[in-house]
Each structure stands twice: as structure tokens, then as C-alpha cells.
N, C-alpha and C positions, 0 to 999 in steps of 0.2 A: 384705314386704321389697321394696323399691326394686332392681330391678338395671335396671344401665347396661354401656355398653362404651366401650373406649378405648383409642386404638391405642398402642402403645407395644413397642418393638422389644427383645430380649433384653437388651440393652446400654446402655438407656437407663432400665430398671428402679428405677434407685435415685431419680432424679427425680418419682418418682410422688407423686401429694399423695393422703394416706388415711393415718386411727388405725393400719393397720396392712396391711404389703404378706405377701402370702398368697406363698410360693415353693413349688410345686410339682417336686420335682426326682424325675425319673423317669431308669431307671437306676442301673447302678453306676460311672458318673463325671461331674464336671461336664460341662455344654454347652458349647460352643463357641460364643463370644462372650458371651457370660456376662458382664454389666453389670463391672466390675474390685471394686468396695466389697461386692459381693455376694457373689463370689469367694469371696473372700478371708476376709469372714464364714462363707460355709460350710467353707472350707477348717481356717482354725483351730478350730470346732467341732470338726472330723471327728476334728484334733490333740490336741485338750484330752480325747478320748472322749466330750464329751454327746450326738455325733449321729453319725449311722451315714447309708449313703445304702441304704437299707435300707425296703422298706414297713411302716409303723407307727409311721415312728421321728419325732417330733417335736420342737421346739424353739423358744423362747420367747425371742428377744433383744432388749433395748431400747437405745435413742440407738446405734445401729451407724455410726460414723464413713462420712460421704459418704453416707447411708443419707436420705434425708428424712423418709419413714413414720416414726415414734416407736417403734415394735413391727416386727420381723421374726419372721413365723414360717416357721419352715424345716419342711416336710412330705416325707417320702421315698415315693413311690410304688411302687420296685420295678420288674418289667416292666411296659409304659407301657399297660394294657388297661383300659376301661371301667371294672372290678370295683374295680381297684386305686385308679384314681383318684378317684374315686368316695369310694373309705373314707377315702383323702389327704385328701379336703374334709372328711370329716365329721370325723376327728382335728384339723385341724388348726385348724376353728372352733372344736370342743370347747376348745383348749389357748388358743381368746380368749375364752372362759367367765368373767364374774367383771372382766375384767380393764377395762373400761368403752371397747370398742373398738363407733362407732357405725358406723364406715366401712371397710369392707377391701375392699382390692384383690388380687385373686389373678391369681396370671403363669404361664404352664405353660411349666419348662423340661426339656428333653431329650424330648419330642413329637414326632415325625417332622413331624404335622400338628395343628392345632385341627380337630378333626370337628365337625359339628352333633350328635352322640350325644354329644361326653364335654362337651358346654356344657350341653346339657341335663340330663347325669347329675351335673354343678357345680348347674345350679339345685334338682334337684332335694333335691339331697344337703345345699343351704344351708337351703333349707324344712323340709326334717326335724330338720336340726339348732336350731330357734329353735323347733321346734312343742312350744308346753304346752296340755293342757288347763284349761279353765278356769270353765267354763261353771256349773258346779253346784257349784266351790271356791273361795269367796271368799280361801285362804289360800293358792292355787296363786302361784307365783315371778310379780313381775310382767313383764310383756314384755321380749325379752330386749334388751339395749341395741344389739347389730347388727343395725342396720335399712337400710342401703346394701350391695349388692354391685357394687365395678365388674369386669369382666370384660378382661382386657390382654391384647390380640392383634396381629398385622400385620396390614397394613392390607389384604394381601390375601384373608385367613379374613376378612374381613368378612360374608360372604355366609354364610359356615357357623355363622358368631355369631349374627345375625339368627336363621335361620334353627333355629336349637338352643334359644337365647332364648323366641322364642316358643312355642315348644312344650313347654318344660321349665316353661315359668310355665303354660301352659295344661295339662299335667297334673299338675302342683304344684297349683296350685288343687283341680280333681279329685279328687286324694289325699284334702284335706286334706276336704275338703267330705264324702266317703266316711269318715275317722277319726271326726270330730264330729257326725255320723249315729249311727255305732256306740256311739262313747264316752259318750253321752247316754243315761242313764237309761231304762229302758221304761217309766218313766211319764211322762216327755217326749217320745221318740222312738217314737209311736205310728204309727198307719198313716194317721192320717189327719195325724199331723206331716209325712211322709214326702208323701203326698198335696199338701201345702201348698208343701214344696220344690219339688218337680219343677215346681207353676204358678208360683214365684216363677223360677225358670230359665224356663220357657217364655216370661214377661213381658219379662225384661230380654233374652232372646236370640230374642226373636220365635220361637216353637216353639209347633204345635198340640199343645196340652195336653186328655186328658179325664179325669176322674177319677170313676170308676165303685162307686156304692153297694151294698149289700144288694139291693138290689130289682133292681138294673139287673143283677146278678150274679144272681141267680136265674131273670130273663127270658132270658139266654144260657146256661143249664142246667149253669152250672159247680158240679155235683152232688159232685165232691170236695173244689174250695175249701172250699166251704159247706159243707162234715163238720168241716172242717179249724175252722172260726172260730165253729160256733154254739157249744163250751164258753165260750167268754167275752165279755162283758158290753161291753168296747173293741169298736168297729165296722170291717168291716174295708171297704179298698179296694182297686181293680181301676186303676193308674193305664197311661195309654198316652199317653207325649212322640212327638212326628215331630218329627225336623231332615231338614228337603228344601234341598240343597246341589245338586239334580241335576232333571233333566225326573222328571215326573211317571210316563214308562215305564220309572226305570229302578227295577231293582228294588232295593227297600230291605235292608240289614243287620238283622237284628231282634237284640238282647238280651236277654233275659231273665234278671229276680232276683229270687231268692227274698227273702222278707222278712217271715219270724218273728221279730215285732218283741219276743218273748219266747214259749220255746218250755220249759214245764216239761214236756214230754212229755204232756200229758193225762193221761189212764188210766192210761196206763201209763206211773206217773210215775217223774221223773228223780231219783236222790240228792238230797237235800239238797247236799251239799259241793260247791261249786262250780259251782251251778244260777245263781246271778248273772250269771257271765260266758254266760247264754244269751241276754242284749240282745246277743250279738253276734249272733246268727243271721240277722239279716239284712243280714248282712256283703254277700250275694250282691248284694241291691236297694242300700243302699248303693256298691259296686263300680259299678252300673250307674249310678246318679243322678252320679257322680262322671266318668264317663267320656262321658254326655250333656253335661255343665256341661264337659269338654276341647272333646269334638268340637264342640259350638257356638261354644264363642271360636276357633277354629284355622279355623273355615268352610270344610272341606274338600268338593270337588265330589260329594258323594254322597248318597242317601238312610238315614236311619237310624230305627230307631223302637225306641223303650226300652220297655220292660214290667215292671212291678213288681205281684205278686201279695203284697198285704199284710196279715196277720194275727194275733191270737195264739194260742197252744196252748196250752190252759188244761184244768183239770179243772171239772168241773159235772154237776148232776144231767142236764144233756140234751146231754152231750158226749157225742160220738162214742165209742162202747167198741170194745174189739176182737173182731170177729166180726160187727161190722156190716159190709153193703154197700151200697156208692155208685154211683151212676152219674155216671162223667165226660162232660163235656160232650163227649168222642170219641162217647157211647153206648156205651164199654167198661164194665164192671162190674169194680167193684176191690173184696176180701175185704180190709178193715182188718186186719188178726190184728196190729199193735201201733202203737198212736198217736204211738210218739213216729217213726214215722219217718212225720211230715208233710209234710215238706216236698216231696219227690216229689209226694205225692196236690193241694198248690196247684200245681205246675209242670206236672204233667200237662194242666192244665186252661186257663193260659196258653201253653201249647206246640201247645196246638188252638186256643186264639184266635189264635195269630199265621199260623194257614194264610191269615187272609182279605186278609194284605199282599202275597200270593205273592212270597214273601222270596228273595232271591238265596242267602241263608246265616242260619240261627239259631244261635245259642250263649247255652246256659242258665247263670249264675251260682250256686254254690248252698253253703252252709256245710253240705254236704249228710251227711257221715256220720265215725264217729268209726276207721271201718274203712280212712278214708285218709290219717287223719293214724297211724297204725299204717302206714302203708307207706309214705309220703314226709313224717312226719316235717312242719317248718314251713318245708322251703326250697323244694319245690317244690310246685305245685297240682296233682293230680288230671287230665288231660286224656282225652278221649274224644272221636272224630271218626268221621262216619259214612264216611269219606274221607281216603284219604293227602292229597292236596292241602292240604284241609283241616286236616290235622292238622301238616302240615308250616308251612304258614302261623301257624298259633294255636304250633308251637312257636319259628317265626322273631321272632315278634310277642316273646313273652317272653323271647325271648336279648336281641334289640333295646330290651329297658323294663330290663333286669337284675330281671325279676318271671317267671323260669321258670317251666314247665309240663313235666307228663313224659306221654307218651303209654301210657294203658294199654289193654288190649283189650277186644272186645265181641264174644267168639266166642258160637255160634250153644248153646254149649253150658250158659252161663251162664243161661238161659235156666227151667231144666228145674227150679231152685229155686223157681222165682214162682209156677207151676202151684195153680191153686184146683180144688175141688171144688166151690161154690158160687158164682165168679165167671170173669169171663174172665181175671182177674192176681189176684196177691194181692201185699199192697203190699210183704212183705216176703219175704226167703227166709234160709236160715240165717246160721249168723257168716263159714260161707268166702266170702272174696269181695263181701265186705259192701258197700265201694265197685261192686264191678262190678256186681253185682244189682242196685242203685239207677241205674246208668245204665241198664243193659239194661229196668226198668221203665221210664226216661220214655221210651228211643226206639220202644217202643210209639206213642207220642204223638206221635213225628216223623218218621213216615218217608215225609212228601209234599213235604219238601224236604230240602236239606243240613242237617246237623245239629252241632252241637258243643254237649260240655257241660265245665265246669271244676268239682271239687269242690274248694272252697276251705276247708274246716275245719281244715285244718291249717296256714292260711297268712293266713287275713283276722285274724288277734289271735295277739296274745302274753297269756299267763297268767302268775303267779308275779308277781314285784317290777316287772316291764315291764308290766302286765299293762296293756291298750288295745289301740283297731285300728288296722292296719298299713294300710290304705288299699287292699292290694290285693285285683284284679288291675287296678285302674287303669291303670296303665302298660300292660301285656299288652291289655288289652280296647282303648285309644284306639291304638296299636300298629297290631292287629291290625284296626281301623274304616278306620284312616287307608290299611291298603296294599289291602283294599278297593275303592279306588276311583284305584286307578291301573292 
């Protein structure tokens, strides 16, 4: 999608040339100075009962006397917050659905201010609203016919437009590049597909790219990866992006994503019913390739280095069983007792390779367990920080993306489940607390710097009739990159 901006003052709204003018009316009464033709249009709505100034409440009017746009749509926001506005954009392009509008202009009125947050949560909100998949459905709708957004402000939020603009497109992008990651088949979206993207981002935005085989994973003794990927036949990879925004001493953000680019549990295998929606598992390496592809076009002053541990979890005669032990490249010894929770045993072993950046902060991405979508449900992610700071930061980050995070604990107590009789951990421990035992196992793995981990199982896909990935925690992770380095 094309976005623009254009200045244009409350009162001169009706002059706008565009298929169709976007009215944002937040609060419960008009603006003051409120264009007069516009007025007066919302006002007889309000009279006839089709429109309410009410958040959700939409309205569709065409040739509005003194109106130049052909299409008015009238959107209510409510109180004038992020969240609200936000849903105003995506109602209110929904209701130009169909209707053959290639160009809209949207006006925010009753806004105290135009912030750089709600321009970017308008960009954001227009990309979500035209995104189809398409890739593997020839019979998918074709492209949706609004392909312009101009953006109408005074001329003195100029500076907040810009500045929202490019950020909202720069993790627009992101998102999207993270959704069509996920939503692509696992016999497309292999590890070594995923391998091929991150060098195609590293080419067009100048980023040291390496992307590490079998053999080259073996000479760095990542002894759990390699439990993790020899059941299956797909080859896995080891990929490491740098974006250097900053001198070379200063110390880099590391990421880290998991990326079970199909995980049927191995051994200890998964139901049948709804084993498909396990291409998303590597929602997490997704999340992270999405928010490399922000922070390089945004070229903020920092160091960053992405990490994606990639493979599948498969059953086979020389798979991994449960009661085998590994050695992770820590030199800890891990008791498998059930395969399908893999995804820890690849993260443990990229969370020791990232010691050798000496990282200002690490934060692992991870579709990591089904015990935290049982606790928060799809609206917020899983959070874990070795550190208030930290955790205050990673929960600022996602107020700031509207891609929340809730902070849960890592008392010392949780601990006392993971206990082996044959290893130093065992990878798993009982159902209580299933989420926390999974972090409490990988901060074994990190505790020679700051740490943060997000489990996003509950939050990178929707299931049922939505059923695709939701792109996050894009927003949250380029958020939290970007305050980083101020």
C-alpha cells in the first residue's frame, strides 16, 4: 500500500480529492471547527439514528452535498486512545470493502494531538486490513482495490507524521514478512527457506549474514539442537543476521527464535487433530526475521544480532526417545523424558551461542508451550525477565506496539520439578506451571547476561475460521530494539 500525507486543517476536510474521506470522530460530540458540509452530515446521521458517536459504530455515505470525496465514511472511536483508534481504522476500511475505493483519505477528528503512535497504529491497522494470503491459493480474493492511503494533518504534526509513518511501514512490513513465514506450508517454509530469507534481508539492507549447516552445528557441540533435528530427513540450520547501527564496542541486543518449522512432537507424538497448525511453531524465528527486516529499514543507532535455531521435530527410527541424554553445548546434560517439548532443548543451545557477542540484553522468542496459552489466553504473550528493568522495558515495549506482554515469575522454587537422576536438568517437569518450568529450564542457559524470554503460543496464530499468523511479537520486539539504544 502506497501511504502519503497532506496537510489539511479540520475545516477544510471536505475539499479533499480521494475515492473516499476516512472521518475519524473520537469522543461524544462533534469538534470544534469541524469542516460545515461534514457537520452537518454527521449531524443528520446521528438524527436519522444510523450513526451513533460511539466506538464501532460506522457509516457509509455517498455524493454528500459540498463533500468532494464520492464516499464518506463516518467511523466513531470513542475515548480517543491507541486501542480505540486503532479498531476505528480497521472498521472503517472494512465498511470500504467491496465498494471499489482505490484511494482514502483519513482525517482524525476530536484528537487532542496527531501522535507518531496513533499514525503508526493507522498504518499499521491499514496493512492488516488488505493483508490476504495467497501464496499456495490460487482462488484466494485478488488484491484488494485500496492501494493509496493519504494521511490529513496540520501542518504542524508534520514532524509526528513522518515520524509514525516511517515506522508503522517499517513494522508493517515486519509483521507481514513474519505472517507469510508462518502461513506457508512446512514443505515450503523449511529451515533452510527461512535460511535463504534472512541472506535475502542481509543483501538488500547490507547485514552480516551466516548460515550454519549440520557439520558446522556439530563442531560447536550444540548436542541438543542435534537431538532435536536428527528424527528428520529436512536439514536443519543455525542462522546469525548482525545489524551494526553503532561502533563496534557497543554491546549488541541479541534475539533469539525458535523455529520448528514443523513440530509433531517426535516420540512422543502429537494428536492427530490439529497437528497442522504446528507450521506455526516457528512463530518465534519468524517474530525475529520480521523485526530484523523493521530494525534495518528504521536504521536506528544500535547493535543487533538475530538468531534463529532451525528445524523439524519429527519421529524416526534414530530419533531422539525419551530417556535419552544430551549434552548441550553449555556442557550441561539434559534427561529428554518427552520430545515434544523441543523447543527449549534448540534454544538452550542458541542461548550459549549468543554468550560470545557479550550482549547488553538477550530475549528469546519461543511458541514455547500450550501451558501459557491456558493462562493468558491469545491477547497477551507470556513474559519472563531476569530483571525488573528489563521486564519493565519488554512491558513498555508492548503497551507502545498495542502487542502486550504480562510478566510472570521465576521463583527459585520452580525449579525443583526439572531435577534428573541421570542428568544435570531434565527437559521437562510436571503440568503445574508448565509455562514457568520451561523458562526456569532455558535461564539455566542464560545466566552470564541479562535475560528475557517471551512465550508466544498463545499469541503468534489464530486457529478455528481466522485460523493464520498474527505476525506477532513484531511490534513488541522492534519497540523494545528500538528504546534500546536510546
Amino acid at each position: 500500500m502506497d501511504f502519503r500525507t497532506q496537510s489539511a486543517s479540520l475545516d477544510a476536510l471536505a475539499g479533499v480529492n480521494a475515492d473516499a474521506l476516512v472521518l475519524l470522530l473520537a469522543g461524544d460530540s462533534l469538534p470544534v471547527g469541524l469542516d460545515a458540509a461534514l457537520a452537518g452530515a454527521v449531524k443528520d446521521a446521528i438524527k436519522l439514528g444510523d450513526f451513533e458517536l460511539k466506538a464501532g459504530k460506522t457509516l457509509v455515505l455517498q455524493r454528500v452535498a459540498g463533500v468532494k470525496a464520492p464516499r464518506l465514511v463516518l467511523a466513531g472511536v470513542g475515548k480517543p486512545t491507541l486501542k480505540s483508534a486503532r479498531a476505528a481504522v480497521l472498521a472503517a476500511l472494512a465498511a470500504l470493502k467491496g465498494r471499489g475505493a482505490a484511494h482514502a483519505a483519513i482525517a482524525y477528528a476530536g484528537f487532542e494531538a496527531l501522535s507518531d503512535s496513533l499514525v503508526e497504529q493507522t498504518v499499521l491497522a491499514a496493512k492488516e486490513a488488505v493483508y490476504v494470503y495467497r501464496h499456495t491459493k490460487p482462488s484466494a480474493p485478488a488484491a484488494a482495490k485500496l492501494n493509496k492511503l493519504t494521511l490529513l494533518a496540520a501542518k504542524d504534526e508534520a514532524k509526528a507524521v513522518k515520524t509514525g509513518l516511517a515506522r508503522g511501514e517499517a513494522i508493517g512490513a515486519g509483521i507481514e514478512l513474519a505472517r507469510e513465514a508462518a502461513n506457508l506450508p512446512p514443505n515450503v517454509a523449511t529451515p533452510t527457506y527461512l535460511g535463504e530469507q534472512v541472506k535475502a534481508i542481509g543483501k538488500s539492507h547490507g547485514l552480516k549474514v551466516e548460515v550454519l549447516d549440520q557439520k558446522a552445528v556439530e563442531k560447536l557441540g550444540m548436542g541438543s539442537f542435534l537431538a532435536v533435528a536428527k528424527g528428520s530427513t529436512e536439514p536443519l540450520r543455525f542462522i546469525v543476521a548482525r545489524y551494526e547501527g553503532a561502533a563496534k564496542t557497543v554491546a549488541p541486543v541479541v534475539l533469539v527464535g525458535k523455529g520448528i518449522t514443523f513440530d509433531s512432537g517426535g516420540i512422543s507424538l502429537k494428536p492427530g487433530a490439529g497437528m497442522d497448525e504446528m507450521k506455526f511453531d516457528m512463530g518465534g524465528a519468524a517474530s525475529v526475521l520480521g523485526t530484523l527486516r523493521a530494525v534495518a529499514e528504521l536504521k536506528p543507532k544500535l547493535n543487533l544480532v538475530a538468531i534463529i535455531a532451525a528445524c523439524e521435530n519429527m519421529p524416526a527410527g534414530n530419533a531422539v526417545k525419551p530417556g535419552d541424554v544430551v549434552t548441550s553445548m553449555s556442557g550441561q546434560t539434559i534427561e529428554i523424558l518427552n520430545t515434544d517439548a523441543e523447543g527449549r532443548l534448540i534454544l538452550c543451545d542458541a542461548l550459549t551461542y549468543a554468550e560470545r557477542f557479550k550482549p547488553a540484553v538477550v530475549v528469546d522468542i519461543a511458541t514455547l508451550t500450550g501451558a501459557c496459552v491456558i493462562a493468558l489466553g491469545g491477547v497477551r504473550s507470556g513474559m519472563y525477565a531476569s530483571d525488573d528493568e528489563l521486564a519493565g522495558a519488554l512491558l513498555a515495549a508492548g503497551d507502545a506496539a498495542l502487542d502486550p506482554c504480562w510478566r510472570m515469575p521465576l521463583d527459585e522454587e520452580y525449579d525443583d520439578g526439572l531435577k534428573s537422576n541421570f542428568a544435570d536438568v531434565a527437559n521437562v517437569a510436571g503440568r503445574e506451571g508448565g509455562s514457568i518450568t520451561a523458562a526456569k529450564f532455558l535461564q539455566r542457559f542464560a545466566s552470564k547476561y541479562r535475560w528475557g524470554h517471551l512465550d508466544i503460543a498463545g499469541t503468534a496464530w489464530k486457529g478455528g475460521g481466522a485460523k493464520g499468523s498474527t505476525g506477532r511479537p513484531v511490534g513488541l520486539l522492534t519497540h523494545f530494539v528500538l528504546s534500546q539504544g536510546r
